[in-house]
C-alpha positions as a Markdown table, in Angstrom:
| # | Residue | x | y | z |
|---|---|---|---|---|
| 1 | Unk | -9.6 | -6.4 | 5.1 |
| 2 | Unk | -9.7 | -2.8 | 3.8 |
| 3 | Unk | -12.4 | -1.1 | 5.2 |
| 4 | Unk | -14.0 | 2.6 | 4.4 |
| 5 | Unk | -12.5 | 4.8 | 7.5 |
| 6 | Unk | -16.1 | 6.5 | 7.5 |
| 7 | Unk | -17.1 | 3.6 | 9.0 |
| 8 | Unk | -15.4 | 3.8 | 12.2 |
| 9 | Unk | -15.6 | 6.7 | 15.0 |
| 10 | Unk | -12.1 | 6.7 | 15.7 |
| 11 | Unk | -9.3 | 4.4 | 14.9 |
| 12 | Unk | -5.9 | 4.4 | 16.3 |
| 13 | Unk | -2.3 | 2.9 | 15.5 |
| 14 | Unk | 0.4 | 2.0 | 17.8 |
| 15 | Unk | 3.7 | 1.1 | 15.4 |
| 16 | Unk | 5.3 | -1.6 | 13.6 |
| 17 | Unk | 7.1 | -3.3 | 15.9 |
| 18 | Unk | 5.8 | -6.3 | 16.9 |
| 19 | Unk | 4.7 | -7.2 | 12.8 |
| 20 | Unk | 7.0 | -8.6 | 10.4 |
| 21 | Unk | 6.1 | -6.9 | 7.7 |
| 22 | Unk | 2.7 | -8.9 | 7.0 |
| 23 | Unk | 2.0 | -5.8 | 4.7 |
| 24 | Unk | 4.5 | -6.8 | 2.5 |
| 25 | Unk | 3.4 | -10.3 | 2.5 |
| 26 | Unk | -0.3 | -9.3 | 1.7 |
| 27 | Unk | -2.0 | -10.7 | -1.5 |
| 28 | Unk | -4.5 | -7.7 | -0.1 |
| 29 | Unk | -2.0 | -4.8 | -0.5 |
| 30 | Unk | -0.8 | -5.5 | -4.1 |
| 31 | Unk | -2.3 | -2.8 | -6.0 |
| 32 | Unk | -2.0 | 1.0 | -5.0 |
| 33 | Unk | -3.2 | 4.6 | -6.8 |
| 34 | Unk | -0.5 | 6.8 | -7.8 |
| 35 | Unk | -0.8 | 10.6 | -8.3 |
| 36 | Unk | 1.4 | 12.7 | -10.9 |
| 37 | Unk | 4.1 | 13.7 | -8.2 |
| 38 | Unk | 4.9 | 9.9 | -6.9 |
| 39 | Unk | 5.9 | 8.9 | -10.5 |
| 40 | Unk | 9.3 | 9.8 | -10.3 |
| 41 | Unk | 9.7 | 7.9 | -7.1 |
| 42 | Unk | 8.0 | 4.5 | -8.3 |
| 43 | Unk | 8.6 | 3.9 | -12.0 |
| 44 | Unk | 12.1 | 2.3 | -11.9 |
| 45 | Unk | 11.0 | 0.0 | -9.3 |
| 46 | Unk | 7.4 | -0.9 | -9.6 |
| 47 | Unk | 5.0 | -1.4 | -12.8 |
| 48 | Unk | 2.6 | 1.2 | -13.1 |
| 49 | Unk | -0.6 | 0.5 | -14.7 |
| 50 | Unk | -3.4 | 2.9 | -16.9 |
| 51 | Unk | -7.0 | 2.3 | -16.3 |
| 52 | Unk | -10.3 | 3.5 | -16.8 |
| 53 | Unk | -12.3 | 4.8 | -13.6 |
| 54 | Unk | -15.5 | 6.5 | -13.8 |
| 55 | Unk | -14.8 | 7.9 | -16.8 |
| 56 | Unk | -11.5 | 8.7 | -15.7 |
| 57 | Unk | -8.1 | 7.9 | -16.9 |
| 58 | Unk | -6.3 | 6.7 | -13.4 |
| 59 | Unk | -2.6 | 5.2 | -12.7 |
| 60 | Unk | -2.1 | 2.3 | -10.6 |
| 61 | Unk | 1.5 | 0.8 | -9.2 |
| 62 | Unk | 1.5 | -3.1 | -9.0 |
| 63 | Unk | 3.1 | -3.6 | -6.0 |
| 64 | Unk | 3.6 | -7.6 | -5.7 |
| 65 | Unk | 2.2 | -9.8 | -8.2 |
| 66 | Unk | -0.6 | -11.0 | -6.0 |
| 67 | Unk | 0.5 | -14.2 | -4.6 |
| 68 | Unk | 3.9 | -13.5 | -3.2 |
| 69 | Unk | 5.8 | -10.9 | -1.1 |
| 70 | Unk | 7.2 | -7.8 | -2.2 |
| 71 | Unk | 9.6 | -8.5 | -4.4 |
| 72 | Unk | 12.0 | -5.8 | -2.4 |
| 73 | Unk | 12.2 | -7.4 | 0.8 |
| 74 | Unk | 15.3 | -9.6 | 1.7 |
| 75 | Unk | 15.9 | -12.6 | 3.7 |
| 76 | Unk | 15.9 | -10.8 | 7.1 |
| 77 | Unk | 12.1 | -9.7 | 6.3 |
| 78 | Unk | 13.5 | -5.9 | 5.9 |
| 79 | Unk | 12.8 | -4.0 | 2.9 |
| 80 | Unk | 15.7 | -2.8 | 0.4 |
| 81 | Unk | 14.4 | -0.1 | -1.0 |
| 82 | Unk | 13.2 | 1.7 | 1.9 |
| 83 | Unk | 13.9 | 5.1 | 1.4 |
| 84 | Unk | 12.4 | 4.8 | -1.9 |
| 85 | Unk | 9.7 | 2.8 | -1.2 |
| 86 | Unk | 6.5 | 3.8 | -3.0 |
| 87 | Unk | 3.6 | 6.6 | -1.0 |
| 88 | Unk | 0.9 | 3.3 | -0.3 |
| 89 | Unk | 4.2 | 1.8 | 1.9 |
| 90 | Unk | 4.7 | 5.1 | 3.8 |
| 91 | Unk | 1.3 | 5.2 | 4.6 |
| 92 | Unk | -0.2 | 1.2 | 5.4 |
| 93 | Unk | -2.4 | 0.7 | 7.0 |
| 94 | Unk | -4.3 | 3.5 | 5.2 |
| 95 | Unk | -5.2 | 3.3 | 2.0 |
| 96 | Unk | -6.0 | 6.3 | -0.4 |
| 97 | Unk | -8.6 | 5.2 | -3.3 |
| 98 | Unk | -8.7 | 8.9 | -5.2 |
| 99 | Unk | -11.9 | 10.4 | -3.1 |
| 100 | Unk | -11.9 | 8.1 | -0.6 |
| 101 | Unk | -9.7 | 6.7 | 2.6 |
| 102 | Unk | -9.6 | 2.8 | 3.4 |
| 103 | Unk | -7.7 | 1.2 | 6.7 |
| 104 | Unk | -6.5 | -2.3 | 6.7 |
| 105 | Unk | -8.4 | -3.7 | 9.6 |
| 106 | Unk | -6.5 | -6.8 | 9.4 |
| 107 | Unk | -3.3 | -5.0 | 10.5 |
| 108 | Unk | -2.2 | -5.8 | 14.2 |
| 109 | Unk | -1.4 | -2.5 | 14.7 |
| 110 | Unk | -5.0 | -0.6 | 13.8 |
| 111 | Unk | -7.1 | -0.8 | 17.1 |
């Protein structure tokens, strides 16, 4: 559950480690807001999308389709494109929405 970090005091992260990758498996996490500078890093391997925000012409990267995992992660549950993964990736479990910052509360590593 993405939640507006204005709502919370303080909130801290330990790491990775003990998740496999539930992130990647999220129907939550399939859409992300790309700026100008990121375009070079996603277009080859994720669809990027055009829409209409408060008057607003914004880009959005489709990340999965919604159902299913990422499409980039292998059998072993590790990601193949991880030095090129896109900017919403690098930074999970926070969630930039143009003016505003959203944590995923349902990560196991946001406490």
């Amino acid at each position: 559950m993405f939640t507006n970090i204005n709502n919370f005091k303080e909130v801290m992260f330990s790491n990775c480690e003990a998740c496999l990758d539930s992130c990647c498996h999220s129907s939550k996490f399939s859409l992300a807001p790309l700026i100008l500078e990121d375009y070079e890093k996603v277009y080859q391997y994720f669809p990027i999308l055009f829409t209409k925000v408060d008057e607003e012409w914004r880009s959005i990267i489709i990340l999965n389709n919604g159902k299913d995992a990422c499409p980039y992660l292998n059998e072993e549950e590790k990601c193949t494109i991880y030095e090129q993964r896109a900017p919403a990736c690098k930074i999970y479990p926070l969630s930039p929405y143009y003016n505003q910052l959203f944590v995923d509360t349902s990560c196991k590593a946001v406490g």
